[in-house]
C-alpha positions as CSV (number, residue, x, y, z in Angstrom):
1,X,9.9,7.3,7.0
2,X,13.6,7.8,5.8
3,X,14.8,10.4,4.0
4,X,15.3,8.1,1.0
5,X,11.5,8.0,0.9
6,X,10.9,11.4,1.4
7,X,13.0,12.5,-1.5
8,X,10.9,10.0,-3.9
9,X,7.6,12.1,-2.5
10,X,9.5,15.3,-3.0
11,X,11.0,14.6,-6.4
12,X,8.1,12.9,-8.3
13,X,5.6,15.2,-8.1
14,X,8.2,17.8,-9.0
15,X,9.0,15.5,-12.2
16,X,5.4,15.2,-13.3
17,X,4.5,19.1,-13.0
18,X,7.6,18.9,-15.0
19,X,6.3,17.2,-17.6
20,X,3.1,18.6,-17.8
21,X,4.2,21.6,-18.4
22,X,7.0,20.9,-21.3
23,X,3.7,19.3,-22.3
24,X,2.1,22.4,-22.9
25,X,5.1,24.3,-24.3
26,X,4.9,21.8,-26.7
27,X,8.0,20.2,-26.4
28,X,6.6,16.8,-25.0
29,X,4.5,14.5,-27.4
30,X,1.6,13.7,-25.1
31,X,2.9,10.0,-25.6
32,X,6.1,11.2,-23.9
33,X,4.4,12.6,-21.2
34,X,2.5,9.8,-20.4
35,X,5.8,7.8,-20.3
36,X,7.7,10.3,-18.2
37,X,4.9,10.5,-15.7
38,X,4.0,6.7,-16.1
39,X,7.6,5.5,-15.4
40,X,8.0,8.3,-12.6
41,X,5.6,6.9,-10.6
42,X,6.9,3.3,-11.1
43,X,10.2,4.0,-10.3
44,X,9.4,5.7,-7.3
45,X,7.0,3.2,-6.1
46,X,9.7,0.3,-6.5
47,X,12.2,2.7,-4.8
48,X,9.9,3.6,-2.4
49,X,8.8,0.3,-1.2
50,X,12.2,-1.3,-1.1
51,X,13.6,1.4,0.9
């Protein structure tokens, strides 16, 4: 495993907690927390695999 791919598993989970939590200070929609963590994951799972 490069470090490449062990960013994405650093990074993503930290982006979603992220999220979350704007979530529940109110300042996400839940629509644009679904996005955010939705496309996270995505990305990282394209990134991850072509790395």
């Amino acid at each position: 495993m490069g470090d490449a791919q062990i960013g994405l598993m650093t990074a993503t989970p930290i982006i979603i907690v992220f999220a979350i939590v704007l979530r529940r200070l109110g300042v996400l929609s839940t629509v644009a927390t679904v996005s955010a963590v939705s496309l996270s994951v995505a990305i990282a799972t394209v990134l991850f695999t072509t790395q």
